[in-house]
C-alpha positions as CSV (number, residue, x, y, z in Angstrom):
1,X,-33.4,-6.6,-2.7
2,X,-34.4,-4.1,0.2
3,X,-34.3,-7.3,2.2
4,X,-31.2,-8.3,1.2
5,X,-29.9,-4.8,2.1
6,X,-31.6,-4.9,5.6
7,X,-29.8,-8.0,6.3
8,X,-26.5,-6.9,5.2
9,X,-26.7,-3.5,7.5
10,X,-28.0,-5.4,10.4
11,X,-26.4,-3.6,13.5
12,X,-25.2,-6.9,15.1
13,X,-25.0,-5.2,18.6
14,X,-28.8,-4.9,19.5
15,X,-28.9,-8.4,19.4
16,X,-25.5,-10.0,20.4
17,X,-21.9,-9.3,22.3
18,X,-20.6,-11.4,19.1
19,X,-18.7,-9.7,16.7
20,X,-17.3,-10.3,13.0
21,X,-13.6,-10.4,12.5
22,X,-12.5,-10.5,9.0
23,X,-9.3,-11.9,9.1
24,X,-6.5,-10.8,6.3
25,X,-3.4,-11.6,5.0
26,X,-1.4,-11.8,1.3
27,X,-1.3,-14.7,-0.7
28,X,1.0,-16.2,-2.5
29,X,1.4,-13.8,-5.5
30,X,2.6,-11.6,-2.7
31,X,0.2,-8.9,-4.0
32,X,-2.9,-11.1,-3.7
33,X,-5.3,-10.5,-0.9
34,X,-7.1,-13.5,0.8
35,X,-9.6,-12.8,3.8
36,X,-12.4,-14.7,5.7
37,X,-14.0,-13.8,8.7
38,X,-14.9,-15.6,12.0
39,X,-17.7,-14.9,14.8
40,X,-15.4,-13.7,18.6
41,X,-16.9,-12.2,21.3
42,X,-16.7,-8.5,21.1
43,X,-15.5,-5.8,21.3
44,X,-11.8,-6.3,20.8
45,X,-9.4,-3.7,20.3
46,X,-6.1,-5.8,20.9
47,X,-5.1,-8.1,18.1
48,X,-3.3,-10.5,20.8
49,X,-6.6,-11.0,22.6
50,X,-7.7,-12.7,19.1
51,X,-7.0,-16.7,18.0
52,X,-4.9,-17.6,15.9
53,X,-6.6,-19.3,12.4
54,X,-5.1,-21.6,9.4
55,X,-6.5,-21.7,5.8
56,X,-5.2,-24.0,3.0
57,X,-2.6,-22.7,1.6
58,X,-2.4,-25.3,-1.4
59,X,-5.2,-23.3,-2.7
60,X,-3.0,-19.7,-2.2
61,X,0.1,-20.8,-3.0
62,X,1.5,-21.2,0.1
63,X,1.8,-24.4,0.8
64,X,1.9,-28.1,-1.0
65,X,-1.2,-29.5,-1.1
66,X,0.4,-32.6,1.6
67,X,0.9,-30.3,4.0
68,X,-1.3,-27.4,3.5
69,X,-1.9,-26.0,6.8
70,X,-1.1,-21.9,7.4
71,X,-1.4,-20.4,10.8
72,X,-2.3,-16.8,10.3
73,X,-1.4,-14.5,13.8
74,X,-3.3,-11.2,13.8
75,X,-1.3,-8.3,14.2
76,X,-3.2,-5.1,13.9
77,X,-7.1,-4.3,14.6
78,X,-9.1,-1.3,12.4
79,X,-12.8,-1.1,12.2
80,X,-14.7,-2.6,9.3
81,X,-16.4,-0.4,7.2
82,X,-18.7,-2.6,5.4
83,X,-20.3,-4.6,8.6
84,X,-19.5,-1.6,10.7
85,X,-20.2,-1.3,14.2
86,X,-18.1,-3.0,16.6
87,X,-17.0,-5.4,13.8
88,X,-13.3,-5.5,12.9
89,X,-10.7,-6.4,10.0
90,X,-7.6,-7.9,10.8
91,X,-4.3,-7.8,9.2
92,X,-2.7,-10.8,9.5
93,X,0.6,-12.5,8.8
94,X,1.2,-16.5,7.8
95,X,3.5,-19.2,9.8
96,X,3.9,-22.4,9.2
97,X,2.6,-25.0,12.0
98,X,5.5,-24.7,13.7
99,X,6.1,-21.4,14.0
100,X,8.5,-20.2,11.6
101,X,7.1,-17.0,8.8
102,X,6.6,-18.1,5.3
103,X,8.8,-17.3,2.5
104,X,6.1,-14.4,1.5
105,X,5.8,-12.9,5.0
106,X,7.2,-10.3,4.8
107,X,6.2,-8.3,7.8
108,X,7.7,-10.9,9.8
109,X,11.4,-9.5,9.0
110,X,10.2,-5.9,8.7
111,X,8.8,-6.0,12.5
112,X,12.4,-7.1,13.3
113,X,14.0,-4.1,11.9
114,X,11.3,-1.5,13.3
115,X,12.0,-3.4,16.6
116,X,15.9,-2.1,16.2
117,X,16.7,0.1,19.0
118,X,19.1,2.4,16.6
119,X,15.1,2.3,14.0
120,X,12.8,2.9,17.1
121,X,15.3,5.6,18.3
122,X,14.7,7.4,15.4
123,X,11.1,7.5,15.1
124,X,11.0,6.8,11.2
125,X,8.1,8.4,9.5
126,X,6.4,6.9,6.0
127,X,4.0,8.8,3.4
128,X,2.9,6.4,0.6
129,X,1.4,7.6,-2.4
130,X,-0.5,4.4,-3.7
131,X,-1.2,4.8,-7.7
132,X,-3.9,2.5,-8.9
133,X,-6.0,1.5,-12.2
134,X,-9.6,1.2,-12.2
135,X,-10.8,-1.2,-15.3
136,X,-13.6,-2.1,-16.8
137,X,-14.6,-5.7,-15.7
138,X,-15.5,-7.3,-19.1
139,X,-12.1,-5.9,-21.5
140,X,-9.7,-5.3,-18.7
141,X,-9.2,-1.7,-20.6
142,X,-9.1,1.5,-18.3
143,X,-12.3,3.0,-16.9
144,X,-13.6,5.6,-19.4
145,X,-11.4,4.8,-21.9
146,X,-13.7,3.6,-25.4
147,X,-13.4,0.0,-25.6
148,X,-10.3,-1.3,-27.9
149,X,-9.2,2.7,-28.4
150,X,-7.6,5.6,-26.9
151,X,-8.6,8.5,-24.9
152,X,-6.9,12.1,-26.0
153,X,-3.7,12.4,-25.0
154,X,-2.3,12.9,-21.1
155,X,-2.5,17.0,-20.0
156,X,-6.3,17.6,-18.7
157,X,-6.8,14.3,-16.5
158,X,-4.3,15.0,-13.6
159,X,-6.4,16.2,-10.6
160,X,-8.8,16.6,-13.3
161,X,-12.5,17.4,-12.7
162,X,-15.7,16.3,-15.4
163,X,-17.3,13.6,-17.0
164,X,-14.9,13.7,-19.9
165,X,-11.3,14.0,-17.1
166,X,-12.7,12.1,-14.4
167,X,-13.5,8.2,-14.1
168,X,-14.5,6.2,-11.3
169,X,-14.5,9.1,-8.9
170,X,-17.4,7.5,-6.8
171,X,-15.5,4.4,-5.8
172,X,-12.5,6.7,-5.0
173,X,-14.4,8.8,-2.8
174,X,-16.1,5.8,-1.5
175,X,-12.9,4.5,-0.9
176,X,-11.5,8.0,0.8
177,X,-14.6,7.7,3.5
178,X,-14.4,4.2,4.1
179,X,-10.3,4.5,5.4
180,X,-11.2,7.2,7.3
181,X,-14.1,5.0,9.0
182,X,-11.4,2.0,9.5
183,X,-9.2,4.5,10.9
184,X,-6.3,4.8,8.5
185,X,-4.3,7.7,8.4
186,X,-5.0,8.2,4.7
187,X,-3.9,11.8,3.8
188,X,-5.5,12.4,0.5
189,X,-6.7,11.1,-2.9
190,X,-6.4,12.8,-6.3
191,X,-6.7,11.7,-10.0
192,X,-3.6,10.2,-11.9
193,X,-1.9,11.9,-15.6
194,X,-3.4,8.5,-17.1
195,X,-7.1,8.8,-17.2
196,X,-8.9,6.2,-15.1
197,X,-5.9,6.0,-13.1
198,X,-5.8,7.4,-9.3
199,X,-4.0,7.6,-6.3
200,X,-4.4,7.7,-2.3
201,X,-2.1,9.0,0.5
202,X,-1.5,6.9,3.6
203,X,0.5,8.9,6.6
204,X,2.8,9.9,7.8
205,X,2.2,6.8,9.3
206,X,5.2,5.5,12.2
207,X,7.0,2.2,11.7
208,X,5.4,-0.9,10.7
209,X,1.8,0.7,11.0
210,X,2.7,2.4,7.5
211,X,2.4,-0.8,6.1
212,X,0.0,-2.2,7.8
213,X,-2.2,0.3,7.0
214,X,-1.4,0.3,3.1
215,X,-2.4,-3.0,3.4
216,X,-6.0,-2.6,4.7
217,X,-6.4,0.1,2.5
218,X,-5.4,-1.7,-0.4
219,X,-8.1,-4.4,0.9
220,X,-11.1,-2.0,1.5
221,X,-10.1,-0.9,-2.4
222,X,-10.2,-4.4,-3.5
223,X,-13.9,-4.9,-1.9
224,X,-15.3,-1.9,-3.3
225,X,-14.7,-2.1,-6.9
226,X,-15.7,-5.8,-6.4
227,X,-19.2,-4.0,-5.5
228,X,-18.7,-1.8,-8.0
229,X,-18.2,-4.2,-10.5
230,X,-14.6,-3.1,-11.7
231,X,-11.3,-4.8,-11.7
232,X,-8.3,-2.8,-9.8
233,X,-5.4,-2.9,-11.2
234,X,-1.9,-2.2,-9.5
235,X,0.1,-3.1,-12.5
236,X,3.4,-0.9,-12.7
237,X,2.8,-0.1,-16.6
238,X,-1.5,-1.1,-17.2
239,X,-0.4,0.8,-21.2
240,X,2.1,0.6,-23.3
241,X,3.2,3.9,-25.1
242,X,3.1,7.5,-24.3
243,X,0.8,7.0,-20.8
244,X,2.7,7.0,-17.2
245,X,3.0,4.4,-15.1
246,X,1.8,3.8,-11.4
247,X,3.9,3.8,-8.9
248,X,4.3,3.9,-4.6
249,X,6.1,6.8,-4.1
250,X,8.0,6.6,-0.5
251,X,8.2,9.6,1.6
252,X,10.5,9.4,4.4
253,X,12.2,10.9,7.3
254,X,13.7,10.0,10.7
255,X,13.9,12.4,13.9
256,X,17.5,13.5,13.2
257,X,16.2,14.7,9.4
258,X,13.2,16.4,11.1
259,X,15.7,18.7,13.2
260,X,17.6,21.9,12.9
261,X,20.9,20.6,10.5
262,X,18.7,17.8,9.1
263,X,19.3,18.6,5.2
264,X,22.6,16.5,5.8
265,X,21.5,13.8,7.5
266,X,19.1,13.5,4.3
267,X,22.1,13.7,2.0
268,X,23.6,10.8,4.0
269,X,20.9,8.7,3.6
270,X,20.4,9.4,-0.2
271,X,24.1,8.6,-0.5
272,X,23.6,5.2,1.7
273,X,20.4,4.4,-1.0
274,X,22.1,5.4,-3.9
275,X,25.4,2.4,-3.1
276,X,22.7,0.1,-2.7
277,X,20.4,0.9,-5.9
278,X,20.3,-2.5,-7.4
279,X,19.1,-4.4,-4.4
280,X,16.2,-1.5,-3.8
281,X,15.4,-1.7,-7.5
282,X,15.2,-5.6,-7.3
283,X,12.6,-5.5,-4.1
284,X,10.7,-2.9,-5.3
285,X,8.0,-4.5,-7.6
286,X,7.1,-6.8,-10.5
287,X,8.0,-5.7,-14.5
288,X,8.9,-1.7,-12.7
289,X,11.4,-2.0,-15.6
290,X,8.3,-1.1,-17.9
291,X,7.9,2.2,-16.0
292,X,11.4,3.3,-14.8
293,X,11.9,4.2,-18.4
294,X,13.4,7.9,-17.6
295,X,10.6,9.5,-19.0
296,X,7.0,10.1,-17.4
297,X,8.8,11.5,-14.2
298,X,10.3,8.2,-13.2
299,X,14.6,7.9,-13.9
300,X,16.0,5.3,-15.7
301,X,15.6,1.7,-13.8
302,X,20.2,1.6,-13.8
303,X,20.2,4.9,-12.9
304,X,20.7,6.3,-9.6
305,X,20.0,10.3,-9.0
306,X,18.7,12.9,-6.6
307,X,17.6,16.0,-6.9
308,X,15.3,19.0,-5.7
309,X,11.8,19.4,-6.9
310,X,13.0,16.8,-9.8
311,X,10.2,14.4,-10.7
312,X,12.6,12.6,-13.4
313,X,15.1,11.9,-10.5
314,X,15.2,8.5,-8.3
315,X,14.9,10.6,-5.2
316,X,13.2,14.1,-4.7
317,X,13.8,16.3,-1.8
318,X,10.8,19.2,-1.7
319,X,12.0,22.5,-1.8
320,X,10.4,23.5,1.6
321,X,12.7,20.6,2.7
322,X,15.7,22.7,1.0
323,X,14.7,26.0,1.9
324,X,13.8,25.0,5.8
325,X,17.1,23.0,6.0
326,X,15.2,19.9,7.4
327,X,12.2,17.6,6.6
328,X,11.8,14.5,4.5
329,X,12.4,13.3,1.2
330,X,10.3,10.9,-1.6
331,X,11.9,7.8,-3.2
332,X,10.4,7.8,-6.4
333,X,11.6,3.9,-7.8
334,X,8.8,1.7,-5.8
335,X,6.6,0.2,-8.1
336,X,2.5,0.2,-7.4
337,X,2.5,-3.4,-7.0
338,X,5.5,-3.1,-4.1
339,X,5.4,-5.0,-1.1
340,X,5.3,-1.7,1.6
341,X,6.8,-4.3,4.0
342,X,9.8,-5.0,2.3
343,X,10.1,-1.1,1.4
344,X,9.7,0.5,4.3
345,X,11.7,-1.7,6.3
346,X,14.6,-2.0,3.2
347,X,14.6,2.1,3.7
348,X,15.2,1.9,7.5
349,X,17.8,-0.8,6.9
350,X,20.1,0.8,4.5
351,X,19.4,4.3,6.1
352,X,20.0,3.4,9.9
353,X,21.7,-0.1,10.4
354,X,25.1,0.5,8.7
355,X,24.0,-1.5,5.1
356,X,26.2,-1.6,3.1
């Protein structure tokens, strides 16, 4: 095995220009994440110095088995953490051989709206608070919970510290490190109400990067419970009963909000998210029905409110943001299994571009 290890922290560049690019997009689940990786020569910093690949996308389900070519363009470069060195992993959206975006890219229309002169002006800043599950690989039941049973109820395991509060901490802290290495702008981690359940902070991020770098982050997760040897879950509602859900809280805020006066512009834009609740509910996740009960600080799913400092409310505005008269505010609905594409960009749309 101390071979095996040698081999796999090899530092490719005492021996070779070459370099290892990891190549990543969504699959057809539109949570799903697919990679593989290809040998370039190195270093490379800009994604549009990079080829353009395919895969099969009869096996993703993507494409009909007939015609089962994807063309996947890379779109944004951040350093791998596992081969390290001047190796890379690529985030990558999917086309068809002709050029048009499949029905699940969803970056493809999201680049569109950050590209809006009225978006860009505007500088639109995202936080994402990414709540995830950690399981245990052979019951699919949450980490440290006894298999089959129940752990005592919610109260001590929210940013909760110990062997009896705290599971899975290593791979989150591996997790923290390794983001940081990639360079994400993650902002912070901390344990969940639900024990074994936790979440990380990416931003404030600008634009389209927010995304992007949810996406990686998301990824790097994925590979290191798979060395870990436990199943992540992004399920909205992992338990039924008296345990809260996870969710993708989406802080937000444009120049005009940042400035002297902006505490109205924010009430503008609440107002503009609050005529077009249904659609935002209906692109923000999978089965969030189970979670936007109106109880474990989410509101009602058919409910639409705001308030200050109110964690039962659709959207909260901080009371620094109150008190300063400017700042940001969270959207609270976006389920943990949301597509931060088709959130973000939604956000900017209805906020900026006149919708409805």
């Amino acid at each position: 095995m101390s071979l095996l290890s040698d081999l796999i922290n090899f530092n490719l560049s005492e021996c070779t220009d070459k370099i290892v690019a990891e190549y990543i997009w969504i699959g057809g689940s539109g949570i799903d994440i697919r990679s593989k990786a290809r040998t370039v020569p190195g270093p490379v910093t800009d994604p549009s110095k990079l080829p353009k690949w395919n895969y099969d996308g009869s096996s993703t389900g993507q494409a009909p088995g007939e015609d089962s070519e994807v063309i996947i363009y890379p779109q944004a470069i951040f350093k791998d953490p596992f081969r390290r060195g001047n190796n890379i992993l690529v985030m990558c959206d999917c086309y068809t051989p002709f050029g048009e975006p499949i029905p699940t890219n969803k970056r493809y229309n999201a680049a569109k709206i950050f590209s809006h002169p009225d978006v860009q002006a505007e500088e639109t800043w995202y936080g994402i608070e990414q709540e995830y599950t950690l399981l245990q690989k052979t019951v699919k039941w949450p980490l440290g919970w006894p298999t089959g049973g129940y752990p005592g109820p919610q109260g001590p395991y929210y940013c909760g510290v110990g062997a009896d509060k705290a599971f899975g901490r290593d791979i989150v802290d591996a997790h923290y490190k390794a983001c940081l290495y990639a360079g994400i702008n993650i902002s912070g981690i901390n344990g969940e109400v639900m024990p074994g359940q936790w979440e990380f902070q990416v931003g404030p991020s600008v634009g389209i990067a927010a995304s992007d770098e949810v996406w990686i982050a998301r990824y790097i997760l994925e590979r290191i419970t798979e060395i870990a040897g436990v199943v992540l879950s992004f399920d909205p509602k992992p338990i039924q009963g008296d345990w809260n859900g996870a969710g993708a809280h989406t802080n937000y805020s444009t120049k005009s909000m940042r400035k002297e006066g902006g505490f109205e512009v924010i009430k503008k834009a609440i107002a503009k998210l609050g005529l077009r609740h249904k659609e935002h509910i209906a692109a923000y996740g999978e089965g969030n029905e189970r979670r936007l009960t109106g109880r474990h600080e989410t509101a009602d799913i058919n409910t639409f409110k705001w308030g200050v400092a109110n964690r039962g409310a659709s959207i909260r505005v901080g009371r620094d943001t109150e008190k300063e008269g400017k700042g940001y505010f969270e959207d609270r609905r976006p389920a943990s299994n949301m597509d931060p594409y088709v959130v973000t960009s939604m956000i900017a749309e209805t906020t900026l571009l006149g919708k409805p």
